[in-house]
N, C-alpha and C positions, 0 to 999 in steps of 0.2 A: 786449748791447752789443757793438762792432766789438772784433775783435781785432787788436789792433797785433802787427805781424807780425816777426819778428826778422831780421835780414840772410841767411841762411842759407835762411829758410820765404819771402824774396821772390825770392831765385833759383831754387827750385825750380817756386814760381809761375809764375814766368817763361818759365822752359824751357816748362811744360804750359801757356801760355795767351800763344804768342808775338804775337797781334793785342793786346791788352791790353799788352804790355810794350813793342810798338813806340809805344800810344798814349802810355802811359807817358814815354818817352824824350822822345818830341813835348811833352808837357806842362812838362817839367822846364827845358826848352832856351825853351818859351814865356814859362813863369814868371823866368826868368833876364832874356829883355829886356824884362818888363813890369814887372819888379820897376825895373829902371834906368827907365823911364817914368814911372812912379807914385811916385818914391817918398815914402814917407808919405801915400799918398792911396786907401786901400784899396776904396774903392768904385770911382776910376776906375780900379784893375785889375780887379776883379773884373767890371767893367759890359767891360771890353775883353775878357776870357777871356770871357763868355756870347757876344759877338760872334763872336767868331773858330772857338767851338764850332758855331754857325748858319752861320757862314761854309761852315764847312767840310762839314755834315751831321750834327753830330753834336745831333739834336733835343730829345735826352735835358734839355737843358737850359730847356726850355719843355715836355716830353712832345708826346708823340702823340695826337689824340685819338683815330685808329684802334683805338689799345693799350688791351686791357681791366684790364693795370697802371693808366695814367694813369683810367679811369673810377673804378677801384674805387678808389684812393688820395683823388680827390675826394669820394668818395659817404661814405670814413670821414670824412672832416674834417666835410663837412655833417650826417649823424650824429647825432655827437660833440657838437655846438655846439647841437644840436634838444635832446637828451637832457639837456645843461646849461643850459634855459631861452631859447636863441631864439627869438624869435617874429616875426611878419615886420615889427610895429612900428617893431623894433630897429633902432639906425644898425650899422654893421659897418664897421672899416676891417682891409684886408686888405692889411698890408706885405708886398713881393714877392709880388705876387698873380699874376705868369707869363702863362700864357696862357688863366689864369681853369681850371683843370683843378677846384677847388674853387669857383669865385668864381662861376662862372655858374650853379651851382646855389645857390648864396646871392643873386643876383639875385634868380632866376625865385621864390624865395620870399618875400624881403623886397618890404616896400611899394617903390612907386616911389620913384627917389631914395634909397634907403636902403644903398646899398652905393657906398663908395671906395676902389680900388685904385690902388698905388703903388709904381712898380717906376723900376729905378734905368737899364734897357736899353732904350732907340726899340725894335728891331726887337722885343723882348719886350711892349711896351705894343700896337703893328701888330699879334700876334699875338693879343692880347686884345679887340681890337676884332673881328677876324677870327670869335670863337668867339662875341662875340657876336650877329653878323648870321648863325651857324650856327646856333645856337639859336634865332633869334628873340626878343631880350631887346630888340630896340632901344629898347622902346615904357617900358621898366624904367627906364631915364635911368642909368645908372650912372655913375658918376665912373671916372675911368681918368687918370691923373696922372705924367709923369715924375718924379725927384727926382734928385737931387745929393746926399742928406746925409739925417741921420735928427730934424733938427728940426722937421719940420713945421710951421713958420711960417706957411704956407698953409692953417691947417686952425682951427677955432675954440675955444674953452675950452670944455669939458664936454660935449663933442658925441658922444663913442661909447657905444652900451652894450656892445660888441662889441669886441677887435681881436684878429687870429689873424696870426701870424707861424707858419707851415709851412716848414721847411725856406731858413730866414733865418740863424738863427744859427750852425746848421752851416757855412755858409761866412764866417763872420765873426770877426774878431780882438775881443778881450775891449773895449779902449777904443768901437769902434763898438757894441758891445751896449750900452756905459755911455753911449753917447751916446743911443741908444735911451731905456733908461731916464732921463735926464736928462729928457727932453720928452715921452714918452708920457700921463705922467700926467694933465701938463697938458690934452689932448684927451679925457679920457675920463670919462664922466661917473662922478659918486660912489661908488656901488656897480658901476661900470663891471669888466669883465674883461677881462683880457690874455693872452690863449695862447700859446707859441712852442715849436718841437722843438728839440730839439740832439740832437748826436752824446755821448753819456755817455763820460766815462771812469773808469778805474778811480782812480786814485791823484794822476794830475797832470793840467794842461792838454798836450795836443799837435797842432801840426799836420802837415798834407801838403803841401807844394807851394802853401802860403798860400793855398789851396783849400777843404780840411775840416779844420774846426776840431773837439778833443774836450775837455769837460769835466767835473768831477764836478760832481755834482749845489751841493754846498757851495758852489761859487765863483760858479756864476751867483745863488744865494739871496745869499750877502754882496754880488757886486754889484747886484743890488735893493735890500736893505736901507739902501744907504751914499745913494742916492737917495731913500730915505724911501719908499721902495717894498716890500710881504709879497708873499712869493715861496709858494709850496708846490707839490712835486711830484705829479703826478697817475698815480696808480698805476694808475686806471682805464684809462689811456692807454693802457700798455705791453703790452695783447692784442692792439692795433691795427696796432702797426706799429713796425717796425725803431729809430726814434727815441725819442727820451723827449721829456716835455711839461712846463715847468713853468705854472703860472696864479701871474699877477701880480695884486695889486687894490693899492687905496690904502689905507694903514697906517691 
């Protein structure tokens, strides 16, 4: 899990790693006027910082497909999701699906029509149509969807057997997770499953720069549970990859 770093161990950081500490600076001065922007409105900050990262070149925040990072991170999550029973039948909806670094290889497997992504940034959703005229998926029909909010009012009762949240939560404040859970349920069919990573922490909730969010494992299972949602974490997960995983189903 990440380790929170004490005032002392991030100036020395600093000193060794001063492109990092300038971006750093840059960050904190960003989040200062988008906080006055937004306020109370966490997704249109957060949908304005993935901008201003693209704006600026920093791709990291859609990946590269160049980058044998961004392939190998997709190929775990599709995997992952084979190993625990998808088949190409299956509907799949994929919150923050990006620039499809995982999504387009759940396309090219599932039936046509069978894959909906939903992402909260224009130039992030452009970037997913992008990968998939690279791949040659066009003929797959995928869904590809802006949002505003995590109700999915747009989306039908009982319709997923699938839904995978990748590196969602991690940038998210606790009430948008609960809003999450609020409405998921209703989209996804009976024996339906829900996947999501976070950043774990040790003892309490913390953030950075209302950027990355960390929590223990406890708080996200109580708030599943307060939605009438079973939570359990997946241990199998954490060979994978830097984040933990928990799987949601319906109680």
């Amino acid at each position: 899990m990440p380790k929170r770093r004490s005032g002392l161990e991030r100036v020395v950081y600093a000193v060794q790693h001063p492109t990092e500490a300038r971006q750093y600076l840059y960050n904190i001065r960003r989040d200062a006027l988008l906080r006055l922007r937004h306020r109370g409105d966490h997704l249109a900050y957060y949908r304005n910082v993935v901008e201003d990262d693209l704006r600026t070149g920093r791709e990291i925040v859609v990946g590269n497909p160049q980058r044998g990072e961004w392939q190998r991170r997709g190929e775990l999550q599709h995997r992952y999701l084979k190993e625990h029973g998808l088949l190409p039948h299956h509907r799949v909806l994929e919150i923050g699906c990006g620039n499809l670094r995982a999504g387009w290889r759940f396309i090219d497997y599932l039936d046509a029509g069978n894959y909906y992504g939903v992402d909260i940034a224009p130039q992030v959703i452009l970037a997913a149509q992008d990968t998939i005229v690279r791949q040659g998926l066009v003929a797959k029909l995928p869904y590809l969807t802006l949002v505003n909010d995590m109700h999915f009012a747009f989306l039908p009762d009982d319709c997923f057997d699938y839904v995978n949240a990748h590196s969602v939560f991690t940038h998210s404040p606790l009430p948008i997770i609960e809003e999450c859970f609020a409405h998921i349920g209703r989209v996804m069919k009976p024996d339906g499953l829900f996947d999501f990573t976070f950043w774990r922490a040790e003892v309490k909730p913390y953030n950075r720069l209302r950027q990355d969010f960390y929590y223990p494992t406890e708080t996200l299972v109580a708030a599943a549970e307060r939605h009438g949602l079973k939570a359990r974490y997946m241990d199998d997960w954490e060979p994978y990859r830097d984040q933990s995983k928990i799987r949601i189903t319906l109680a």
